[in-house]
N, CA, C and O atoms as CSV, one atom per row, in Angstrom:
chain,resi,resn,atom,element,x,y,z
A,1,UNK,N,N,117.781,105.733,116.461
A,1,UNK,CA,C,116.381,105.473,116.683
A,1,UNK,C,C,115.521,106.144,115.619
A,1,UNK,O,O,114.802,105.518,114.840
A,2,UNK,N,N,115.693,107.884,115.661
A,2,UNK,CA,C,115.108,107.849,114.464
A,2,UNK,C,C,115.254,107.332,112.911
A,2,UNK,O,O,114.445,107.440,111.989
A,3,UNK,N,N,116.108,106.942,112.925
A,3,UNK,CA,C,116.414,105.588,110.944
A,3,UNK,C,C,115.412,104.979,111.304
A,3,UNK,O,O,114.858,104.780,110.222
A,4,UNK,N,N,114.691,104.474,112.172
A,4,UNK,CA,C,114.442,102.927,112.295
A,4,UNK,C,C,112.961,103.319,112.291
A,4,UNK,O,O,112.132,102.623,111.706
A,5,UNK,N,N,112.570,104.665,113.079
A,5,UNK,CA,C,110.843,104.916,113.175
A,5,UNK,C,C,111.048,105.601,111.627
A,5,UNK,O,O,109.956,105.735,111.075
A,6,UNK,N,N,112.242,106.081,110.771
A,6,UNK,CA,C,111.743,106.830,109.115
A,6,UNK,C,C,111.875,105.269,107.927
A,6,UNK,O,O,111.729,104.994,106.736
A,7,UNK,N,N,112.150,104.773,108.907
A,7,UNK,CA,C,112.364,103.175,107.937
A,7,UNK,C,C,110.705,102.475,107.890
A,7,UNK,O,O,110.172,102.050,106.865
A,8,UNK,N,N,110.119,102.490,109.187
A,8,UNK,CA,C,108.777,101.656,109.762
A,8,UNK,C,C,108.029,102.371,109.171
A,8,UNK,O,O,107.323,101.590,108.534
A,9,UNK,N,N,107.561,103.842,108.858
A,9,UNK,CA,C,107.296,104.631,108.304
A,9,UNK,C,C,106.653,104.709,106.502
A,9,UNK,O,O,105.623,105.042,105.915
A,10,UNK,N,N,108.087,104.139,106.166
A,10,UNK,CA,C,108.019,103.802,104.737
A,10,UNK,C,C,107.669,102.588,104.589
A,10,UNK,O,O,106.800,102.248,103.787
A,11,UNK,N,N,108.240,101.866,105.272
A,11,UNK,CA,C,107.306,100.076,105.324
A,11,UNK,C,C,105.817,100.299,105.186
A,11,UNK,O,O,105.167,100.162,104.150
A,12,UNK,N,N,105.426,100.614,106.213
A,12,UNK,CA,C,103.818,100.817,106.466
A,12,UNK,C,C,103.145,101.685,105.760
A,12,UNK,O,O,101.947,101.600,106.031
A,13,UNK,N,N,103.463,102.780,104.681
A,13,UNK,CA,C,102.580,103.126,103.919
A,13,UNK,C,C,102.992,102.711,102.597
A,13,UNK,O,O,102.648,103.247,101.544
A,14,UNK,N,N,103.699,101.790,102.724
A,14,UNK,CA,C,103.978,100.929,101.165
A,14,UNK,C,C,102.805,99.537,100.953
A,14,UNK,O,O,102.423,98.866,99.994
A,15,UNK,N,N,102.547,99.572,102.293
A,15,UNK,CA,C,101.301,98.288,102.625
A,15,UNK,C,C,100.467,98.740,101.780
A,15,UNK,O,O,100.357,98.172,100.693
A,16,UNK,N,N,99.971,99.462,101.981
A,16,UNK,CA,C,98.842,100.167,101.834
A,16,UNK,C,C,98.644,100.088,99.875
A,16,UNK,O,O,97.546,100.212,99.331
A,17,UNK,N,N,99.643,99.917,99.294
A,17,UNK,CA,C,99.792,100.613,97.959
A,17,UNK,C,C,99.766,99.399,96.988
A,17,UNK,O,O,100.197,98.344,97.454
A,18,UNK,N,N,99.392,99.399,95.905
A,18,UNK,CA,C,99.412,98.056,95.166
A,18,UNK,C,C,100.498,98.118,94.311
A,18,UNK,O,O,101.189,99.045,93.889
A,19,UNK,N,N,100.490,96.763,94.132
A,19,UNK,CA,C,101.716,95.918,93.489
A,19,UNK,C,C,102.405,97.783,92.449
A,19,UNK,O,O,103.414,98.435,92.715
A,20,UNK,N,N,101.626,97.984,91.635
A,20,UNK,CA,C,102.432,98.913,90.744
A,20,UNK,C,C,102.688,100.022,91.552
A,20,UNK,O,O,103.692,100.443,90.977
A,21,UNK,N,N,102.526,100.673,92.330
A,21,UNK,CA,C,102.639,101.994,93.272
A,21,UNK,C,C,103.731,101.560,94.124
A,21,UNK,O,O,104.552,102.422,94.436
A,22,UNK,N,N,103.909,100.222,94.614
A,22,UNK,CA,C,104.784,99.786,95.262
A,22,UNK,C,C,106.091,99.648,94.475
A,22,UNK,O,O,107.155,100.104,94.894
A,23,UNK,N,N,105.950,98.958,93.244
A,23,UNK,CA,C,107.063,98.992,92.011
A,23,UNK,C,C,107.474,100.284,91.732
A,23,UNK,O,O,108.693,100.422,91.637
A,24,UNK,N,N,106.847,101.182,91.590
A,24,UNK,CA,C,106.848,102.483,91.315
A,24,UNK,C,C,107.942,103.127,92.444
A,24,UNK,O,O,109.027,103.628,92.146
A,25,UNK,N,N,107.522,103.022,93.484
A,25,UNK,CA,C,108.207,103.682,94.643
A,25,UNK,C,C,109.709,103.256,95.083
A,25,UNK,O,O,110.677,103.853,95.554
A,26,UNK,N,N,109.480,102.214,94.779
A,26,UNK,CA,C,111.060,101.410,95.000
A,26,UNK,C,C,112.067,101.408,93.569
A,26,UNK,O,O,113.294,101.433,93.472
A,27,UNK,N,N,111.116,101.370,92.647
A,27,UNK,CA,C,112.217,101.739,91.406
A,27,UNK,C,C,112.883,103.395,91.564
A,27,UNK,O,O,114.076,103.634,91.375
A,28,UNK,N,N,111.919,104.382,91.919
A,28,UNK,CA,C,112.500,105.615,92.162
A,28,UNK,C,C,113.194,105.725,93.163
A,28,UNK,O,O,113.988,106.665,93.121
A,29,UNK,N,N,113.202,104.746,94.603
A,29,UNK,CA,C,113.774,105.017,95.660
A,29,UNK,C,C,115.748,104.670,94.644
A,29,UNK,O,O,116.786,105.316,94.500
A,30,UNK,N,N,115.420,103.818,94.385
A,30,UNK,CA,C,117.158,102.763,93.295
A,30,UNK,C,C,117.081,103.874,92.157
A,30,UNK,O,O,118.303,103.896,92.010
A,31,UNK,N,N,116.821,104.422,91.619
A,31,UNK,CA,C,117.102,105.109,90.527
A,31,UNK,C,C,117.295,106.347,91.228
A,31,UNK,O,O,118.349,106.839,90.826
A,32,UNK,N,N,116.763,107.054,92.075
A,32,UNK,CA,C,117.422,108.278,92.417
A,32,UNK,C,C,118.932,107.965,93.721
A,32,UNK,O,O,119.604,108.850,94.250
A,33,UNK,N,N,119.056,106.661,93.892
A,33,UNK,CA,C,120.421,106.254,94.784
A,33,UNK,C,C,121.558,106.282,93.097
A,33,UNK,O,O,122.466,107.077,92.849
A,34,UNK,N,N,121.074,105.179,92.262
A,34,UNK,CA,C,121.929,105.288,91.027
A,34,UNK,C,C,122.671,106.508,90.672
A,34,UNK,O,O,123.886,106.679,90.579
A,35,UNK,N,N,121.240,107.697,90.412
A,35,UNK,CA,C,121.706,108.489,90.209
A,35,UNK,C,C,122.742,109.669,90.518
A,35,UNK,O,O,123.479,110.483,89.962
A,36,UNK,N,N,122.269,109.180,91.903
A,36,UNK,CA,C,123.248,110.264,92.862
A,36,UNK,C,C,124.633,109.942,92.732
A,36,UNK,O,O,125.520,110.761,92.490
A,37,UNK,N,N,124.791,108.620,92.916
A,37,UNK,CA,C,125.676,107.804,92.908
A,37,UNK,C,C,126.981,108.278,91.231
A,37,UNK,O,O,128.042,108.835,90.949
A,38,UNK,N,N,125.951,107.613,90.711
A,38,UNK,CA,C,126.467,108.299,89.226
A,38,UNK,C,C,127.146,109.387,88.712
A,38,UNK,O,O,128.175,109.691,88.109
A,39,UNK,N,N,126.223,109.811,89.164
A,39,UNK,CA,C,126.436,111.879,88.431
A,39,UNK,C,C,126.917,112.740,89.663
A,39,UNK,O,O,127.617,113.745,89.544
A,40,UNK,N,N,126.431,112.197,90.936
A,40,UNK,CA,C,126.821,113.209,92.407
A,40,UNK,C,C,126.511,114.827,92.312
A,40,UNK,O,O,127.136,115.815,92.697
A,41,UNK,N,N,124.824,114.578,91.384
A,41,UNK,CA,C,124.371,115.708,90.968
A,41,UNK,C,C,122.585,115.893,91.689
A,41,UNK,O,O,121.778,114.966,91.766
A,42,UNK,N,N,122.385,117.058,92.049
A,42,UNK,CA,C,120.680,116.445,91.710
A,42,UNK,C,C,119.806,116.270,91.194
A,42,UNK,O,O,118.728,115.825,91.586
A,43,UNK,N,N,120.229,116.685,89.964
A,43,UNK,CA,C,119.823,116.597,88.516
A,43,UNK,C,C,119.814,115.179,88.342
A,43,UNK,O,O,118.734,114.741,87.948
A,44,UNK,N,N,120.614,114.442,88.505
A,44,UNK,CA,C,121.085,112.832,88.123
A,44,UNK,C,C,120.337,112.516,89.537
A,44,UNK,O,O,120.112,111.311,89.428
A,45,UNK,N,N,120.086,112.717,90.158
A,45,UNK,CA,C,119.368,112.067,91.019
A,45,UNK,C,C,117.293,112.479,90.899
A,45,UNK,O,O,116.355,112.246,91.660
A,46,UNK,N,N,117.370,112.920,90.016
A,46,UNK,CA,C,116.349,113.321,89.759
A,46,UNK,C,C,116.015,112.854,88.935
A,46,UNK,O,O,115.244,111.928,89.185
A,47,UNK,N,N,116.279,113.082,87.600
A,47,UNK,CA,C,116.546,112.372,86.916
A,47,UNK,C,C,116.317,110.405,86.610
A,47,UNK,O,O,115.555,109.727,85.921
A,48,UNK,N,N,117.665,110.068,87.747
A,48,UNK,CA,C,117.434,108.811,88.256
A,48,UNK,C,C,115.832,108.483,88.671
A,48,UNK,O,O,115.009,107.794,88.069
A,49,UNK,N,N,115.729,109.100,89.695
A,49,UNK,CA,C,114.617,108.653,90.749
A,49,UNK,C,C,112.964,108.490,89.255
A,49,UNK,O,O,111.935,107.816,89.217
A,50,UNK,N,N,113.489,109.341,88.485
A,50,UNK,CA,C,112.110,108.875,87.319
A,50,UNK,C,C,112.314,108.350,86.492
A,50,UNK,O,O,111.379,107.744,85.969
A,51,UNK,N,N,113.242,108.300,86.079
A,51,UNK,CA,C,113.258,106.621,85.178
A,51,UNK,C,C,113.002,105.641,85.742
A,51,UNK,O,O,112.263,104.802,85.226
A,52,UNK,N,N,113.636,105.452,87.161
A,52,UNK,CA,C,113.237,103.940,88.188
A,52,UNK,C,C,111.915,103.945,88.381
A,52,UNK,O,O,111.231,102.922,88.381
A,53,UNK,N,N,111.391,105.345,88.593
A,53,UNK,CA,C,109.949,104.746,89.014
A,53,UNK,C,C,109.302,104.411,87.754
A,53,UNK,O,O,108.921,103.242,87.701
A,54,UNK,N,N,109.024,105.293,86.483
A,54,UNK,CA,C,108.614,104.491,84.901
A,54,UNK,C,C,108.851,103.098,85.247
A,54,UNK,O,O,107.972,102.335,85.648
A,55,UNK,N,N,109.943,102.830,85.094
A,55,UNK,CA,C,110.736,101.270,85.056
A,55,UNK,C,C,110.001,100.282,85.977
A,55,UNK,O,O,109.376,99.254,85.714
A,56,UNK,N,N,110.330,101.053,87.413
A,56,UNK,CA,C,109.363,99.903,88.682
A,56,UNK,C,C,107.992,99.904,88.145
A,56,UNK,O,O,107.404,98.825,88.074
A,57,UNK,N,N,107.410,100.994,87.757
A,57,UNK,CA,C,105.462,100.960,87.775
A,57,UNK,C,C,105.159,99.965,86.344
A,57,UNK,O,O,104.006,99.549,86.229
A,58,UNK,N,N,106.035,99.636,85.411
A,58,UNK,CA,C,105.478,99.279,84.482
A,58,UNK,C,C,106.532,97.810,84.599
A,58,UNK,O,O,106.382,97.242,83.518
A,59,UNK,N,N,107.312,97.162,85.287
A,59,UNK,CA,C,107.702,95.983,85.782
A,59,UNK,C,C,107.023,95.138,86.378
A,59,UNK,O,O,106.727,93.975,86.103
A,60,UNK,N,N,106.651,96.192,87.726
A,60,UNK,CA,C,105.466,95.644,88.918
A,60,UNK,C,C,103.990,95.495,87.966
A,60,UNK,O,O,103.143,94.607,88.069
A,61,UNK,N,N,103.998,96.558,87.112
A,61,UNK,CA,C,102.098,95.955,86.463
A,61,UNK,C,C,102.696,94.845,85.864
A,61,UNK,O,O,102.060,94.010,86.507
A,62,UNK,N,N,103.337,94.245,85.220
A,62,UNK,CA,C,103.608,93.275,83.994
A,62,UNK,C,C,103.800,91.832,85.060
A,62,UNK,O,O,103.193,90.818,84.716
A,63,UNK,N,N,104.730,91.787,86.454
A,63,UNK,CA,C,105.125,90.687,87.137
A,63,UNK,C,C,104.302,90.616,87.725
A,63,UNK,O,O,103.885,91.683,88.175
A,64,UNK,N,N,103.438,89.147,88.150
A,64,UNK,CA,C,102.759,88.239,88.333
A,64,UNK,C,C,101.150,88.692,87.953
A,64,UNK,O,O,100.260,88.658,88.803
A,65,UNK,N,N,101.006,88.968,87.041
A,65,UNK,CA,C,99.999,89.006,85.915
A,65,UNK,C,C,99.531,87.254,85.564
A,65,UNK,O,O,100.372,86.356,85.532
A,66,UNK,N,N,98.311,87.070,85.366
A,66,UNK,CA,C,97.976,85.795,84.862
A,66,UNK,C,C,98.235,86.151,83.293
A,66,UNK,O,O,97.968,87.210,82.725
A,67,UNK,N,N,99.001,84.637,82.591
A,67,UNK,CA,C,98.398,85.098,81.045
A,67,UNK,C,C,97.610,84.958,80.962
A,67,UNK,O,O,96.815,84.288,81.622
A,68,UNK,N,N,97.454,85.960,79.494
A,68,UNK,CA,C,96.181,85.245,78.666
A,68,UNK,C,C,94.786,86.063,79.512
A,68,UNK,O,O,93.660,85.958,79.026
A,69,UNK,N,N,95.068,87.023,81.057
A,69,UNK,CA,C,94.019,87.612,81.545
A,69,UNK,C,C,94.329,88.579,82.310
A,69,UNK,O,O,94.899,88.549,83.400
A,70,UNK,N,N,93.812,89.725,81.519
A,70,UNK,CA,C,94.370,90.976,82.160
A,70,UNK,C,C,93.550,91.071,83.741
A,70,UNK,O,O,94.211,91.998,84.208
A,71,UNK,N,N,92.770,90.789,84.600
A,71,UNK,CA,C,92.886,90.873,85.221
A,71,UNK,C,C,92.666,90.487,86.620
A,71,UNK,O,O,92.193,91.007,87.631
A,72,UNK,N,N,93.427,88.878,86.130
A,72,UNK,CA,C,94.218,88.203,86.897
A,72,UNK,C,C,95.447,87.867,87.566
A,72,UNK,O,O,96.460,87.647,86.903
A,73,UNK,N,N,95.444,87.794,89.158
A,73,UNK,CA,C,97.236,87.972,89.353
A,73,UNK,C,C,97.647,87.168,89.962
A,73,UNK,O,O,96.906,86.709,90.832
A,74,UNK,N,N,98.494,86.821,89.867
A,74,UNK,CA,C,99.301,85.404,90.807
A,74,UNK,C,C,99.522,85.754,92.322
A,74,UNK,O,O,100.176,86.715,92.727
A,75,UNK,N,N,99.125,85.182,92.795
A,75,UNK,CA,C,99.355,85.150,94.739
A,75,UNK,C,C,99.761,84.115,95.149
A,75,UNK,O,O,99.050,83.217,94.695
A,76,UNK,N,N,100.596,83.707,95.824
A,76,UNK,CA,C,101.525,83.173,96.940
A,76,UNK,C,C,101.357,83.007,98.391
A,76,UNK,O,O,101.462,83.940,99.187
A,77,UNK,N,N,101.097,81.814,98.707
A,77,UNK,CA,C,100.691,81.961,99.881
A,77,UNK,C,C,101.755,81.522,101.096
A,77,UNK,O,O,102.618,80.907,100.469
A,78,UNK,N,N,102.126,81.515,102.430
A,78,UNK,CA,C,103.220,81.080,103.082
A,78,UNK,C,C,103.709,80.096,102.803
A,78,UNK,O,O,104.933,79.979,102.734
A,79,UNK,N,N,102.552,78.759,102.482
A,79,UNK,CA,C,103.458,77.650,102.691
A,79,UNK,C,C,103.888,76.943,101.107
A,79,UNK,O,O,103.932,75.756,100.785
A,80,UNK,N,N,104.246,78.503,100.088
A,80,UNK,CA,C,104.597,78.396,99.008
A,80,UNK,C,C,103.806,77.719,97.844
A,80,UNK,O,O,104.275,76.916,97.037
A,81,UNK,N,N,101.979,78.380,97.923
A,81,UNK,CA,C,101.081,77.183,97.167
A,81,UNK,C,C,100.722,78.740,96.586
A,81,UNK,O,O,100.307,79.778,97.102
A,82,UNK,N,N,101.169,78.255,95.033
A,82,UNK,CA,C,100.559,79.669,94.504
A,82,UNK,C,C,98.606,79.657,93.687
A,82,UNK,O,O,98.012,78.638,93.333
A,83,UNK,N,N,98.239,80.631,93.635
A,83,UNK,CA,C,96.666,80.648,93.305
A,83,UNK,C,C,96.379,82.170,92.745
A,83,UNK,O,O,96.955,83.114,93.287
A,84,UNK,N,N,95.406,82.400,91.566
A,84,UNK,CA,C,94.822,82.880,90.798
A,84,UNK,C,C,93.778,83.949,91.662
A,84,UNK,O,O,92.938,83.467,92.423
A,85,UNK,N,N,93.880,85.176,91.513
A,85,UNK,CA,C,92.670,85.664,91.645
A,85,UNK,C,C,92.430,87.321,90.746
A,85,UNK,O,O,92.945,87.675,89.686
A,86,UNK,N,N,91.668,87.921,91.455
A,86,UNK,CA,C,91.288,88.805,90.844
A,86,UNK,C,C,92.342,90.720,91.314
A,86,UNK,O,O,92.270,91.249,92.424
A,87,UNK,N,N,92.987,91.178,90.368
A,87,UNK,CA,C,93.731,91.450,90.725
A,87,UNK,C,C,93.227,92.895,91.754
A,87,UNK,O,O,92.041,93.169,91.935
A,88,UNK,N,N,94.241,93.602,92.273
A,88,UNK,CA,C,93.450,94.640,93.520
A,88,UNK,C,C,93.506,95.923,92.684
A,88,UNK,O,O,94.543,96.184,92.073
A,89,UNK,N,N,92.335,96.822,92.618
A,89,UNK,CA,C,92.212,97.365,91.819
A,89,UNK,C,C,93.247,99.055,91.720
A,89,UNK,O,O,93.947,99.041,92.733
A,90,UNK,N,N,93.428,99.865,91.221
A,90,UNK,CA,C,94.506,100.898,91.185
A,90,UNK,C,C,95.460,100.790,90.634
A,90,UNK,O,O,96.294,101.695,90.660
């Protein structure tokens, strides 16, 4: 039970966060698993966890960017009809 309320937890204040903070957080969440994984150090998991997030924060700013307008971003809507707007600021 508690996995599931430290799981809902991290869901719900990832809402909150824009596209790059969100990239950010999940590249470090995979880069400090890599790392651990890797090296079975916490250095390498440290390590890890900041390169992924560099990597996620500057992936997530670059993916669904309008060209040609910095700051415009692609949105998606349920029934898969995508549209242009103005991107959320942070």
């Amino acid at each position: 039970m508690h996995k599931i309320l430290i799981i809902a937890a991290i869901v719900l204040s990832l809402a909150a966060c824009t596209m790059t903070q969100q990239g950010a957080a999940v590249g470090a969440g995979a880069g400090a698993v890599v790392g651990a994984v890797t090296t079975g150090s916490v250095v390498g998991t440290a390590v890890g966890a900041g390169i992924g997030g560099v990597v996620g924060a500057a992936a997530s700013n670059l993916l669904g960017k309008r060209a040609g307008y910095f700051d415009q971003c692609v949105y998606q809507r349920a029934n898969g009809s995508r549209y242009y707007d103005t991107c959320p600021k942070g």
